[in-house]
C-alpha positions in Angstrom: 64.6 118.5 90.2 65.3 115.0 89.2 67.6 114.1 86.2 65.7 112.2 83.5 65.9 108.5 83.5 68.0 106.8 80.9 66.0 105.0 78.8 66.9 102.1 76.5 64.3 101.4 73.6 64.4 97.5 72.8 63.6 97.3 69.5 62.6 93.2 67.8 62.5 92.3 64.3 60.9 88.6 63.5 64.9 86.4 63.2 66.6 88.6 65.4 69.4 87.7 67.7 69.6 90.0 71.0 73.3 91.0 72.4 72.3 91.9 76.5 74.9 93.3 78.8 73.8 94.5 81.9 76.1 95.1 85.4 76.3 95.3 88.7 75.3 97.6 90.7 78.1 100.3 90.7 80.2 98.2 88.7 81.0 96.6 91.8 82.6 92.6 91.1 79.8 90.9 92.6 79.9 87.7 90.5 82.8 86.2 91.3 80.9 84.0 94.4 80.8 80.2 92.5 77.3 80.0 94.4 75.8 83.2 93.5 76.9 82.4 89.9 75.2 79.1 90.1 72.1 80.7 91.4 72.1 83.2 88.5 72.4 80.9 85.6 69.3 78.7 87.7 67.4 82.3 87.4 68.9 82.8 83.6 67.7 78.9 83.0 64.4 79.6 84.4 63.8 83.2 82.6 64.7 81.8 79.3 62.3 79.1 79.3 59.3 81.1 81.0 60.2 84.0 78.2 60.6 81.8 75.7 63.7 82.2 74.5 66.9 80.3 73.5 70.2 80.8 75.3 72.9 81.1 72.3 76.0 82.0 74.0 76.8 83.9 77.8 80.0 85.2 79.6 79.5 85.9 83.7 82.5 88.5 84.5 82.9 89.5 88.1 81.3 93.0 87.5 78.7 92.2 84.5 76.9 89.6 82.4 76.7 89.0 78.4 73.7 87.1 76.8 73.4 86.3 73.6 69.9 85.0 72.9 67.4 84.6 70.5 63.4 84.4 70.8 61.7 81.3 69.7 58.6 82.9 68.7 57.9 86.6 67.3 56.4 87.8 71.0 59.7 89.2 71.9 59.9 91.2 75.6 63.6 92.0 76.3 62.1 93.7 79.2 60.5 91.3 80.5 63.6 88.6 80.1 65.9 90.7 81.9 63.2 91.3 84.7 62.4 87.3 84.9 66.7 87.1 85.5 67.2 90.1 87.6 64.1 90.3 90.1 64.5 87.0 91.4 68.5 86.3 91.4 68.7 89.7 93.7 65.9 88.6 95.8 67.9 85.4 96.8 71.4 87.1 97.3 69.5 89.7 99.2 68.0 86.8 101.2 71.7 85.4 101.6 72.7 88.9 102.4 70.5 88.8 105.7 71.2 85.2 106.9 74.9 85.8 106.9 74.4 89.7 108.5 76.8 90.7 105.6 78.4 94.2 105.4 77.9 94.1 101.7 74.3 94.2 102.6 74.8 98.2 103.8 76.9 98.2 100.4 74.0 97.2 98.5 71.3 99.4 99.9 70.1 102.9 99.1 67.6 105.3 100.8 65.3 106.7 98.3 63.7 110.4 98.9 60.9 108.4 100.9 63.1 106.9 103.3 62.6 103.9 102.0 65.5 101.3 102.0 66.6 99.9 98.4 68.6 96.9 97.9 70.6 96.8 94.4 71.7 94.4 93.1 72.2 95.8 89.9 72.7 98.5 87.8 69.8 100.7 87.2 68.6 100.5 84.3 68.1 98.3 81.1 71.7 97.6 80.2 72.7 97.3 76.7 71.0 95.9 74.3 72.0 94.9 70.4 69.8 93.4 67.7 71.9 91.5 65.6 70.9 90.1 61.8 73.8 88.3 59.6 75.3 85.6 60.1 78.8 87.6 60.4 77.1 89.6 63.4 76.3 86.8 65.3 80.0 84.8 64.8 81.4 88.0 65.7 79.1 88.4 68.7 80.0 85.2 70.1 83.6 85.7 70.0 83.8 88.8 71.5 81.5 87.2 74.2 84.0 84.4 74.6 87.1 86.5 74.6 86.2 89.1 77.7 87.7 86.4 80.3 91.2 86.7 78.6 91.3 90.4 77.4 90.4 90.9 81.1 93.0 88.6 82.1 91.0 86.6 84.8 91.9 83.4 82.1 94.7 81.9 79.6 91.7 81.2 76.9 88.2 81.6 76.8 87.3 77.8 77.4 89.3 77.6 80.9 86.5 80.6 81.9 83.7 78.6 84.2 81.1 81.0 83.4 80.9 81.2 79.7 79.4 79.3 77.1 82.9 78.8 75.0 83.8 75.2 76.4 80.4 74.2 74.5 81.1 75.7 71.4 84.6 74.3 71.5 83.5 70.3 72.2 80.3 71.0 69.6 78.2 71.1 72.3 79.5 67.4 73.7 80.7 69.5 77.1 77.9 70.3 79.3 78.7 71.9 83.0 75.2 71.3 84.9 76.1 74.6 87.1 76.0 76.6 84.3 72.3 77.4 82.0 71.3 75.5 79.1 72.7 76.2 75.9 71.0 75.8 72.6 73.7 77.2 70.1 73.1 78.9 67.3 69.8 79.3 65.6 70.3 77.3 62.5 66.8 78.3 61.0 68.0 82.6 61.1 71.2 81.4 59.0 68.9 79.6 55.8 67.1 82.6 55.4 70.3 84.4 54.5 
């Protein structure tokens, strides 16, 4: 007998801000390749845009990835955001996986009851996922975002972190890294309805 499936409802009011957090598969650090991270926030850039959706802040830690965003119309499909980001960043490190003849590539790979081989690049499952409404929420959101680099001690502050979204926020959005996914801020029009 198989254990039940965790499932994750995702849940979208019309204004709401989404909180994601999903990891790697067995919590393993597996972001802490510059390239790989460079080829997941092309795959974040490219979801966001074919989901329609606006990047407001991010943190990449070496075992797993916040996003903060916020849909730009009310057709919201958190599942299908994450899928548009996951599917085809794994399909590429697998890809790198096999040119290189890795080890991690035995790692990475289950059999299923089939026989079939699985490659995992992440978790299974949705991750987390938090609706978020007030202004307060969302400040609070982004901090905590921003600060997961130094609780973790991998920085001094949260804008020396790469892979995070804080050096914008701190230059106003003047600092753009172009390894890193477009960021659009904060969603000015969800505030003036407060």
């Amino acid at each position: 007998m198989t254990s039940p499936r965790k499932q994750i409802k995702h849940f979208h009011e019309p204004g709401d801000c989404h909180e994601l957090t999903f990891s790697c598969y067995q919590r393993k650090p597996l972001l802490t390749n510059p390239i790989w991270n460079k080829l997941l926030c092309q795959s974040i850039d490219q979801a966001l845009a074919r989901c329609h959706f606006r990047l407001i802040a991010f943190v990449i830690m070496p075992e797993h990835l916040h996003l903060f965003v916020y849909p730009k119309n009310n057709e919201c499909k958190i599942d299908r955001l994450l899928a548009a980001i996951k599917r085809p960043f794994s399909y590429r490190i697998k890809e790198l996986l096999i040119q290189d003849n890795s080890d991690l590539l035995l790692k990475l790979t289950s059999k299923k009851n089939s026989g079939r081989s699985v490659f995992h690049f992440w978790q299974k499952g949705p991750g987390y996922d938090r609706n978020l409404s007030t202004k307060q929420a969302v400040e609070n959101a982004i901090n905590y975002i921003h600060s997961n680099p130094v609780k973790c001690k991998l920085a001094k502050d949260s804008s020396s972190w790469k892979w995070s979204s804080a050096r914008w926020y701190e230059s106003e959005g003047k600092v753009v890294d172009p390894d890193l996914p477009q960021i659009d801020g904060l969603p000015w029009e969800f505030f003036e309805a407060e």
